[in-house]
PAVEX-975437 format. One record per atom (N, C-alpha, C): residue number from 0; residue in three letters; chain; atom name; x, z, y. Coordinates in steps of 0.2 Angstrom, whole numbers. Layout:
# PAVEX-975437
{NUM, 'Ala', 'A', 'CA', {X, Z, Y}}
...
END
This chain:
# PAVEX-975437
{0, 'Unk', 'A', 'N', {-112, -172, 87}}
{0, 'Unk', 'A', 'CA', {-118, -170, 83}}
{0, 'Unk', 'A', 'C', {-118, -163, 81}}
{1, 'Unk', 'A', 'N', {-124, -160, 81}}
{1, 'Unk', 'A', 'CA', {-126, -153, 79}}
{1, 'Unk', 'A', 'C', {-131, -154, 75}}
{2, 'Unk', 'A', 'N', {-131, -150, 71}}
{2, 'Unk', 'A', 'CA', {-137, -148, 67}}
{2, 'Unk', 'A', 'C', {-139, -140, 66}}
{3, 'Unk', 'A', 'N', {-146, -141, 63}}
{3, 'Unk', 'A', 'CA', {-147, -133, 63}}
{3, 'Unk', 'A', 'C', {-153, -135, 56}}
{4, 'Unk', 'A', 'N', {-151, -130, 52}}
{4, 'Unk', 'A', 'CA', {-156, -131, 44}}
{4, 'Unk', 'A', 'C', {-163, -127, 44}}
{5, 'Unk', 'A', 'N', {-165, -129, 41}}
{5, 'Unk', 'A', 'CA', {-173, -124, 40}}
{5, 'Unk', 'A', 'C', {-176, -128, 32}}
{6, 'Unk', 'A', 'N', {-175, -119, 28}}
{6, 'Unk', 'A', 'CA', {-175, -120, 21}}
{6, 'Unk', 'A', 'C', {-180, -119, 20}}
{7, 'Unk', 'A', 'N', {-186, -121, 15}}
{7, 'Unk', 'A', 'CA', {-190, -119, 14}}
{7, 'Unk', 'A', 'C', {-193, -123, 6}}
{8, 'Unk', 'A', 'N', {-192, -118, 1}}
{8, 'Unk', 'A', 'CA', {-193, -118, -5}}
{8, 'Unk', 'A', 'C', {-188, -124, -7}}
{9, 'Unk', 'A', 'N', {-191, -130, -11}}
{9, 'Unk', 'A', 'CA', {-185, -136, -12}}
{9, 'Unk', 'A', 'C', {-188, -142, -7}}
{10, 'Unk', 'A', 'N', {-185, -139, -2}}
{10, 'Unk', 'A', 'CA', {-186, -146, 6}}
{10, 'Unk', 'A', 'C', {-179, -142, 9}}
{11, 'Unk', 'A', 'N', {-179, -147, 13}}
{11, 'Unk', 'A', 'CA', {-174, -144, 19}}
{11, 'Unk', 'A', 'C', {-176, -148, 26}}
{12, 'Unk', 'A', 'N', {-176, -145, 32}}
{12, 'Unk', 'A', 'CA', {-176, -150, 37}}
{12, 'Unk', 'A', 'C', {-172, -147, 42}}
{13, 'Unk', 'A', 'N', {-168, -154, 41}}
{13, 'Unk', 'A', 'CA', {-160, -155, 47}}
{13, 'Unk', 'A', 'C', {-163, -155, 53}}
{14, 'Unk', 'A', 'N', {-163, -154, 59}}
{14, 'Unk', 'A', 'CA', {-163, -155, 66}}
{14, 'Unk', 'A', 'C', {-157, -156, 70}}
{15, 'Unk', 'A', 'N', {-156, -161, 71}}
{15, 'Unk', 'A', 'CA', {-150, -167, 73}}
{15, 'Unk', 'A', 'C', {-151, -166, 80}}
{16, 'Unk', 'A', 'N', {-145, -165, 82}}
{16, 'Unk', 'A', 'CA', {-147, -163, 92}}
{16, 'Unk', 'A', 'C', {-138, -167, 95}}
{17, 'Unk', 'A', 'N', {-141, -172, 101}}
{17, 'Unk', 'A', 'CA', {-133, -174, 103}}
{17, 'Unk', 'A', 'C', {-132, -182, 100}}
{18, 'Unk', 'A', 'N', {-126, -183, 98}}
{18, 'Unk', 'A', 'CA', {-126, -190, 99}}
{18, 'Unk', 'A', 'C', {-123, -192, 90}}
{19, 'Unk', 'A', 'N', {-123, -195, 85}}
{19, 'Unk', 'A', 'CA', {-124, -198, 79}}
{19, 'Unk', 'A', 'C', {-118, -204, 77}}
{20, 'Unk', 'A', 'N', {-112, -202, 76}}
{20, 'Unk', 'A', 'CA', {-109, -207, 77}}
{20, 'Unk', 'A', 'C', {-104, -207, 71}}
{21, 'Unk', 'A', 'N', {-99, -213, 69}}
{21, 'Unk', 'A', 'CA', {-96, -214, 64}}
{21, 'Unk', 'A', 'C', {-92, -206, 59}}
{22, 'Unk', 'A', 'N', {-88, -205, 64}}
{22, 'Unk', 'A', 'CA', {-86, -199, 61}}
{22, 'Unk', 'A', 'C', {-92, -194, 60}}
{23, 'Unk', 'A', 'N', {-99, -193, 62}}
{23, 'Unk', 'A', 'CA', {-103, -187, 59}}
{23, 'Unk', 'A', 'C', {-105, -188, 52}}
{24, 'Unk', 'A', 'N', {-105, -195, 51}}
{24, 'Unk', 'A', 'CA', {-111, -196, 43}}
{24, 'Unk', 'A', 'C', {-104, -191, 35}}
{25, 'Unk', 'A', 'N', {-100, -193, 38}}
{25, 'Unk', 'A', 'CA', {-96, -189, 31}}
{25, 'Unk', 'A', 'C', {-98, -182, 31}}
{26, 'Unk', 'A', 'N', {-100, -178, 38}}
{26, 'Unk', 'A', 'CA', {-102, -171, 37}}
{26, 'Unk', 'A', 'C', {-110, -173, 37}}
{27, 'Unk', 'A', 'N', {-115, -178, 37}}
{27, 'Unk', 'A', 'CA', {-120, -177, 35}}
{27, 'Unk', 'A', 'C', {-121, -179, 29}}
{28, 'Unk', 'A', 'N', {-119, -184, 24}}
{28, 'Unk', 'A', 'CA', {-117, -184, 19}}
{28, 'Unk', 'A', 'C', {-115, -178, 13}}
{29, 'Unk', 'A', 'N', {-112, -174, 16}}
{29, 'Unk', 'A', 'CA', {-109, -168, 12}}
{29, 'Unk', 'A', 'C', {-115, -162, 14}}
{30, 'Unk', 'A', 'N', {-116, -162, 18}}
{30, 'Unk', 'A', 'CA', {-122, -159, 19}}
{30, 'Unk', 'A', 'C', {-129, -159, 15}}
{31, 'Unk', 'A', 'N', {-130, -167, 16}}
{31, 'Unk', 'A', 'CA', {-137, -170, 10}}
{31, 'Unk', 'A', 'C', {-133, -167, 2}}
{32, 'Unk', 'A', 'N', {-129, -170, 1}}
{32, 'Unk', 'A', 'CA', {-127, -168, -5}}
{32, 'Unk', 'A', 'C', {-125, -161, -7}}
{33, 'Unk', 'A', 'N', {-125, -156, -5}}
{33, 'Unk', 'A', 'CA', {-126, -148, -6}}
{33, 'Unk', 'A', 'C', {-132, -148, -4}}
{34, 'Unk', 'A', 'N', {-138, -149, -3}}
{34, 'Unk', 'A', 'CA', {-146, -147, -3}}
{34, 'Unk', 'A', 'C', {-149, -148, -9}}
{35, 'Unk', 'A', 'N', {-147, -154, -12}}
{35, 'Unk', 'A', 'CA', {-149, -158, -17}}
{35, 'Unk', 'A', 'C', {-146, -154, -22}}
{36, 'Unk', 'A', 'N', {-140, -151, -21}}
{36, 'Unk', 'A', 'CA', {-137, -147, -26}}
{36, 'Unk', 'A', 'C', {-140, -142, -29}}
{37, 'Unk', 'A', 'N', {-144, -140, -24}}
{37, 'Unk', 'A', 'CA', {-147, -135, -23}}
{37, 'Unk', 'A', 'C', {-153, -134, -26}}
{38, 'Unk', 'A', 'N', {-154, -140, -24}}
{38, 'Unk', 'A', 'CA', {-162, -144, -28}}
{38, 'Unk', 'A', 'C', {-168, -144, -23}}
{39, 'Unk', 'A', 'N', {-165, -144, -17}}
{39, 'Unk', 'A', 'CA', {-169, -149, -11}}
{39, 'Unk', 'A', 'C', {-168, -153, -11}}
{40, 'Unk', 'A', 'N', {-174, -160, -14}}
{40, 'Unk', 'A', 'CA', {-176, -165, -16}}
{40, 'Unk', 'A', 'C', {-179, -167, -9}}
{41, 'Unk', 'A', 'N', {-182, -163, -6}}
{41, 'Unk', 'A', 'CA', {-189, -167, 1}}
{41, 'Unk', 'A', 'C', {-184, -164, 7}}
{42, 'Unk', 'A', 'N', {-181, -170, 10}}
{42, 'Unk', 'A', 'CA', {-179, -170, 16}}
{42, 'Unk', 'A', 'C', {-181, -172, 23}}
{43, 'Unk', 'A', 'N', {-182, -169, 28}}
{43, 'Unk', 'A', 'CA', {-184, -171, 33}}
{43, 'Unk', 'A', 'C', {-179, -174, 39}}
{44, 'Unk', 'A', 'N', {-176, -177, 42}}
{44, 'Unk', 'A', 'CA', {-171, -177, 48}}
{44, 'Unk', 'A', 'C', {-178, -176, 54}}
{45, 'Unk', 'A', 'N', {-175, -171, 58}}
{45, 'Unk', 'A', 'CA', {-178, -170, 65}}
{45, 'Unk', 'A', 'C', {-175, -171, 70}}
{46, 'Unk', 'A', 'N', {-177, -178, 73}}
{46, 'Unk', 'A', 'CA', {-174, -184, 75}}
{46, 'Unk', 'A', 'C', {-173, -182, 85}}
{47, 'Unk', 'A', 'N', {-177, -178, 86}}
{47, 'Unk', 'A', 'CA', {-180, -176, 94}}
{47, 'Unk', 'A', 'C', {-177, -176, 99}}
{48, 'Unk', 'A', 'N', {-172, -172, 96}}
{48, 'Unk', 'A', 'CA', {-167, -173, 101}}
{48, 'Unk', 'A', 'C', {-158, -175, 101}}
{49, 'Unk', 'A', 'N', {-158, -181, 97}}
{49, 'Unk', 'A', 'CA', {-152, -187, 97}}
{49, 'Unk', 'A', 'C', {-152, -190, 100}}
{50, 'Unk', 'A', 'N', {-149, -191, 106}}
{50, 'Unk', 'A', 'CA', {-149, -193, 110}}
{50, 'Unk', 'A', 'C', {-146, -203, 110}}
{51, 'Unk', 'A', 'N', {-141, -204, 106}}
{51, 'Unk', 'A', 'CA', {-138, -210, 105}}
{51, 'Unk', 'A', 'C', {-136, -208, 95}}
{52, 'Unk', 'A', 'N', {-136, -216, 97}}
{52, 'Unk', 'A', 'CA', {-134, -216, 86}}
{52, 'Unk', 'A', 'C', {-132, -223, 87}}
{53, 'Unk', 'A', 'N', {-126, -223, 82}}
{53, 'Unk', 'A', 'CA', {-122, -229, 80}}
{53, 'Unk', 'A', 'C', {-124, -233, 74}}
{54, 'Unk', 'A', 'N', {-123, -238, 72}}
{54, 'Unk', 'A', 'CA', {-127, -243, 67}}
{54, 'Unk', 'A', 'C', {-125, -237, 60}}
{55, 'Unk', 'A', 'N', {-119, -234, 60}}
{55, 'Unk', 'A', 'CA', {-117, -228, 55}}
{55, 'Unk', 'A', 'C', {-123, -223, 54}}
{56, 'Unk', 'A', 'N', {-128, -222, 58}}
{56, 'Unk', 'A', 'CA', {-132, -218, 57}}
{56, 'Unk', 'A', 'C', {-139, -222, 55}}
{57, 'Unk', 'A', 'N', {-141, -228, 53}}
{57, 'Unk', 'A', 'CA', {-146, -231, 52}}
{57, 'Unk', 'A', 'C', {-141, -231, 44}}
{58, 'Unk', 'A', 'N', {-136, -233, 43}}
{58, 'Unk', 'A', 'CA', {-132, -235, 36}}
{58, 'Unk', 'A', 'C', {-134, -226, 33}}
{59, 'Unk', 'A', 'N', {-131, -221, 37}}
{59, 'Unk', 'A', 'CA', {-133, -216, 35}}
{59, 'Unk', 'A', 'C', {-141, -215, 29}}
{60, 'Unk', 'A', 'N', {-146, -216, 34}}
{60, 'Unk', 'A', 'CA', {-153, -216, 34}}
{60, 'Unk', 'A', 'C', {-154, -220, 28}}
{61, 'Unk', 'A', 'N', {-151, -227, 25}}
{61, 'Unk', 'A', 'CA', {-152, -232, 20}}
{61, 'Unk', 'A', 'C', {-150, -226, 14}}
{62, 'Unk', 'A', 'N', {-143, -224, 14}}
{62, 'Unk', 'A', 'CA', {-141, -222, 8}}
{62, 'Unk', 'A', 'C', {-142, -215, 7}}
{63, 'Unk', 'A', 'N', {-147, -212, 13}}
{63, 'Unk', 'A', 'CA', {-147, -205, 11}}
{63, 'Unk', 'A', 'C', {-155, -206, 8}}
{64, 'Unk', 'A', 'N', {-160, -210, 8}}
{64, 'Unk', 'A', 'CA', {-166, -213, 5}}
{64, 'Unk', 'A', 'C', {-164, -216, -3}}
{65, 'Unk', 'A', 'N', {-159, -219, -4}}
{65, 'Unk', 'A', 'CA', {-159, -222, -9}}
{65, 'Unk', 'A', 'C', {-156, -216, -14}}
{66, 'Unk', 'A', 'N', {-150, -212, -11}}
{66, 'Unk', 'A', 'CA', {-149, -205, -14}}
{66, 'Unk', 'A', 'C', {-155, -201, -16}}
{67, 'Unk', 'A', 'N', {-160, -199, -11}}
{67, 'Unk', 'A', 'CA', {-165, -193, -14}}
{67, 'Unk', 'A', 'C', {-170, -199, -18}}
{68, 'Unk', 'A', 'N', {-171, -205, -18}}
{68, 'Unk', 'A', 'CA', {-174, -208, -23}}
{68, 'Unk', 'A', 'C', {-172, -209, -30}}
{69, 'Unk', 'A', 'N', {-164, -207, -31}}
{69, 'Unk', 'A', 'CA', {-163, -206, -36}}
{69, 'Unk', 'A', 'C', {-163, -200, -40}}
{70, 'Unk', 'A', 'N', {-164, -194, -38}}
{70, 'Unk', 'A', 'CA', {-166, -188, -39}}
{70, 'Unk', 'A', 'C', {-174, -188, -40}}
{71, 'Unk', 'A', 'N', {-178, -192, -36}}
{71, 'Unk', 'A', 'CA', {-184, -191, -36}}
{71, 'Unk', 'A', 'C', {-186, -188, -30}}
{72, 'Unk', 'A', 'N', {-184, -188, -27}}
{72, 'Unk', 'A', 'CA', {-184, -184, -20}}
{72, 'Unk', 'A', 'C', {-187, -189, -15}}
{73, 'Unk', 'A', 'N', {-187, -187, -8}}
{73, 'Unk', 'A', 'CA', {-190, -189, -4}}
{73, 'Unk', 'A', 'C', {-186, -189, 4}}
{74, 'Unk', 'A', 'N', {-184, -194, 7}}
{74, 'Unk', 'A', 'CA', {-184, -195, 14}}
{74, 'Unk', 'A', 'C', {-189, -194, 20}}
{75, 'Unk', 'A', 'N', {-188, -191, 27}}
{75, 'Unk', 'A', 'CA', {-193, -193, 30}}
{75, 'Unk', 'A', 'C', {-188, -190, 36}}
{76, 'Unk', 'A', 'N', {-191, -195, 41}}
{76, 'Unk', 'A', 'CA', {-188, -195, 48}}
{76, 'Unk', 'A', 'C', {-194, -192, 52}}
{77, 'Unk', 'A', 'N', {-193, -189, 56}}
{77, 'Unk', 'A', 'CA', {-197, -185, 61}}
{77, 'Unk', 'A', 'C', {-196, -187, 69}}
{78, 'Unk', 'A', 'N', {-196, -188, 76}}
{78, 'Unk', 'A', 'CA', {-198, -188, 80}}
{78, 'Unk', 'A', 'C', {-193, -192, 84}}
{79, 'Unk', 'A', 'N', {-194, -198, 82}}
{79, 'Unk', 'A', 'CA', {-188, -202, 83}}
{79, 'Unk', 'A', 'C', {-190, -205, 89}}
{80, 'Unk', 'A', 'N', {-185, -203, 95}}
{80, 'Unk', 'A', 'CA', {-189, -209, 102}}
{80, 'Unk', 'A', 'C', {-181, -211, 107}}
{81, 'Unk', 'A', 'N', {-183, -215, 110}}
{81, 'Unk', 'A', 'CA', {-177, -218, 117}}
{81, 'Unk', 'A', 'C', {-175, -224, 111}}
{82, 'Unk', 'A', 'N', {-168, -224, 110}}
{82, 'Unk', 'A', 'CA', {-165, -230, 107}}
{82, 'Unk', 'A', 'C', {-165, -228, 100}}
{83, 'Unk', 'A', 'N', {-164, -222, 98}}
{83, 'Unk', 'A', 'CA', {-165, -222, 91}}
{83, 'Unk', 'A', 'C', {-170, -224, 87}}
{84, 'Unk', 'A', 'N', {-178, -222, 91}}
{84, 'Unk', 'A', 'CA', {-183, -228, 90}}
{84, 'Unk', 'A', 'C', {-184, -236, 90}}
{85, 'Unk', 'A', 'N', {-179, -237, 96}}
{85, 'Unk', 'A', 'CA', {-180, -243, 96}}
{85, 'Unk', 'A', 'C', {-175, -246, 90}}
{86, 'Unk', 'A', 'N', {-168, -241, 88}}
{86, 'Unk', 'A', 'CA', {-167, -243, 82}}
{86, 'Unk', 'A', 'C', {-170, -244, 74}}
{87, 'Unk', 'A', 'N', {-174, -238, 74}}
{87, 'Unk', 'A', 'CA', {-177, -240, 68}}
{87, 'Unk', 'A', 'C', {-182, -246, 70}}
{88, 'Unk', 'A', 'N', {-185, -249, 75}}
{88, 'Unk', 'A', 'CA', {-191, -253, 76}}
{88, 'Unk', 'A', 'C', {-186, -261, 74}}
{89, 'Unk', 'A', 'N', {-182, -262, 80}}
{89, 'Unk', 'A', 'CA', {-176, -269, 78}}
{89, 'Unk', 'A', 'C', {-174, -269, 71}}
{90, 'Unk', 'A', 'N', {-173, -263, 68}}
{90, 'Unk', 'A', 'CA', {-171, -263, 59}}
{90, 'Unk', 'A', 'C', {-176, -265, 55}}
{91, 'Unk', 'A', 'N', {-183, -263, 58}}
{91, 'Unk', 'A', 'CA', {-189, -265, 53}}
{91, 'Unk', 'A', 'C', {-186, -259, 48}}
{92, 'Unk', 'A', 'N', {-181, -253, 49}}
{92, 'Unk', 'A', 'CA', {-180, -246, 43}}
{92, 'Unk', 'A', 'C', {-186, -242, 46}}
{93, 'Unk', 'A', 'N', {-191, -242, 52}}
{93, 'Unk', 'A', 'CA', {-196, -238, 53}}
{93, 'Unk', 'A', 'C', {-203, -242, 49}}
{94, 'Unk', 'A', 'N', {-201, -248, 45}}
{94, 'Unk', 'A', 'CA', {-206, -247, 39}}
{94, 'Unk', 'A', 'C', {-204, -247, 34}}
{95, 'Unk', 'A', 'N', {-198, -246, 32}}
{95, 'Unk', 'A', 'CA', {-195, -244, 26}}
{95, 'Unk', 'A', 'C', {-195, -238, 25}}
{96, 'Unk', 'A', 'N', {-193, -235, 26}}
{96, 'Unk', 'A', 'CA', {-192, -225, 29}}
{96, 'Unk', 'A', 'C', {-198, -223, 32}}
{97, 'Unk', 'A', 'N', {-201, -217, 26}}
{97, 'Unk', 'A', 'CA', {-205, -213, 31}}
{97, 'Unk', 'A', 'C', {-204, -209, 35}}
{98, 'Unk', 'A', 'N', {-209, -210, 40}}
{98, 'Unk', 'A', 'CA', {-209, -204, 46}}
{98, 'Unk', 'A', 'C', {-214, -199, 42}}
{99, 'Unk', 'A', 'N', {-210, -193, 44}}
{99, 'Unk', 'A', 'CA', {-216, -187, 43}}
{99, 'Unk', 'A', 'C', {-224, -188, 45}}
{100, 'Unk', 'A', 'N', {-225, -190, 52}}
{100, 'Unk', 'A', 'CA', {-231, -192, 54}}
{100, 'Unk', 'A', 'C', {-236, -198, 48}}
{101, 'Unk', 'A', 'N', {-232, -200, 47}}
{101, 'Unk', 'A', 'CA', {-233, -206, 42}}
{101, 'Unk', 'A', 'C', {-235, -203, 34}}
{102, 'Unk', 'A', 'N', {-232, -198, 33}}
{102, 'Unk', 'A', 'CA', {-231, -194, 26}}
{102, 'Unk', 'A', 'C', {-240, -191, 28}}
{103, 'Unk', 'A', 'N', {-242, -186, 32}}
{103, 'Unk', 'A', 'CA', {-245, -181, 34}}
{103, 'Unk', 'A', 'C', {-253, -187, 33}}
{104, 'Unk', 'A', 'N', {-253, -190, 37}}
{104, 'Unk', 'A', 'CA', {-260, -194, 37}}
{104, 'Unk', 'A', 'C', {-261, -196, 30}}
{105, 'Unk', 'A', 'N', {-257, -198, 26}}
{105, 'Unk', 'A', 'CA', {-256, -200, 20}}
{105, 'Unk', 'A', 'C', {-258, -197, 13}}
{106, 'Unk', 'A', 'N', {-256, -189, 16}}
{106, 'Unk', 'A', 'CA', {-258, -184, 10}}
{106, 'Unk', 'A', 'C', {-262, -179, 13}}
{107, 'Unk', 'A', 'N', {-267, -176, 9}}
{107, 'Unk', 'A', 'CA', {-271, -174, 9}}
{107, 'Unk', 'A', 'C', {-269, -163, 11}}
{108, 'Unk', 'A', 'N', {-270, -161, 15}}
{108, 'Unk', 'A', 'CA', {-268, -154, 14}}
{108, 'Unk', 'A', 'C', {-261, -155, 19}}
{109, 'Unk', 'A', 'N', {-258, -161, 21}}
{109, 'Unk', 'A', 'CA', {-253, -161, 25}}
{109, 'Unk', 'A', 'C', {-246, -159, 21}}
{110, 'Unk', 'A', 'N', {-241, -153, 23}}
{110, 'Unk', 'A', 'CA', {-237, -152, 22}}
{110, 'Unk', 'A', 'C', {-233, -150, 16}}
{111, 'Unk', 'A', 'N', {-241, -148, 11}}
{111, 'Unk', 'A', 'CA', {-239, -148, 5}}
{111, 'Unk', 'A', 'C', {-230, -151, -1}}
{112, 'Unk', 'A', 'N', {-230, -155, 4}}
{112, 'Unk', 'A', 'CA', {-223, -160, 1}}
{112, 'Unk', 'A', 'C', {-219, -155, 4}}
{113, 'Unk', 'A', 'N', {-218, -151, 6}}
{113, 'Unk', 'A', 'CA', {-213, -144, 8}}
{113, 'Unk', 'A', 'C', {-212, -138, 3}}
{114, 'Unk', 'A', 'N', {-220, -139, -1}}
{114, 'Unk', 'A', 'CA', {-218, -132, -6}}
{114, 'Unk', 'A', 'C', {-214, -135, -12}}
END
């Protein structure tokens, strides 16, 4: 797995590229938890091009939601498609967890949840 950040104000959006597997979440995990430190509460994962993901990376997605809900913060998946969709869909976590598409229709002014 690869990631690449993009800061902006108290948000962070990861862009996750390659394949998602048991051994990645201890460095995504450490990852969340220094943005959060930072007081990047609105995280985005930028799902597009992940090619494969292990059940480890749905477990990931559960307790990185339940983490920024404890701060007040925010989850939000972004262009999830192939089998990783189909994983959130079989999980029923693509109506637990928002999608950014899901966020934007929702709120008024769109991306606002970035500043």
């Amino acid at each position: 797995m690869c990631y690449n950040a993009l800061v902006q104000d108290k948000a962070v959006i990861l862009e996750l590229s390659g394949t998602v597997h048991v051994q990645d979440i201890a460095d995504l995990k450490q990852i969340l938890a220094q943005y959060v430190a930072e007081g990047k509460h609105s995280v985005i994962l930028q799902l597009e091009n992940v090619t494969y993901m292990d059940c480890s990376g749905l477990g990931f997605f559960v307790s990185a939601h339940k983490f920024l809900q404890a701060v007040h913060g925010v989850l939000m998946l972004s262009g999830a498609r192939g089998i990783v969709r189909d994983l959130l869909r079989i999980t029923k976590l693509d109506t637990v967890l928002l999608e950014e598409e899901d966020l934007l229709q929702r709120r008024p002014g769109g991306r606002e949840v970035l500043a």
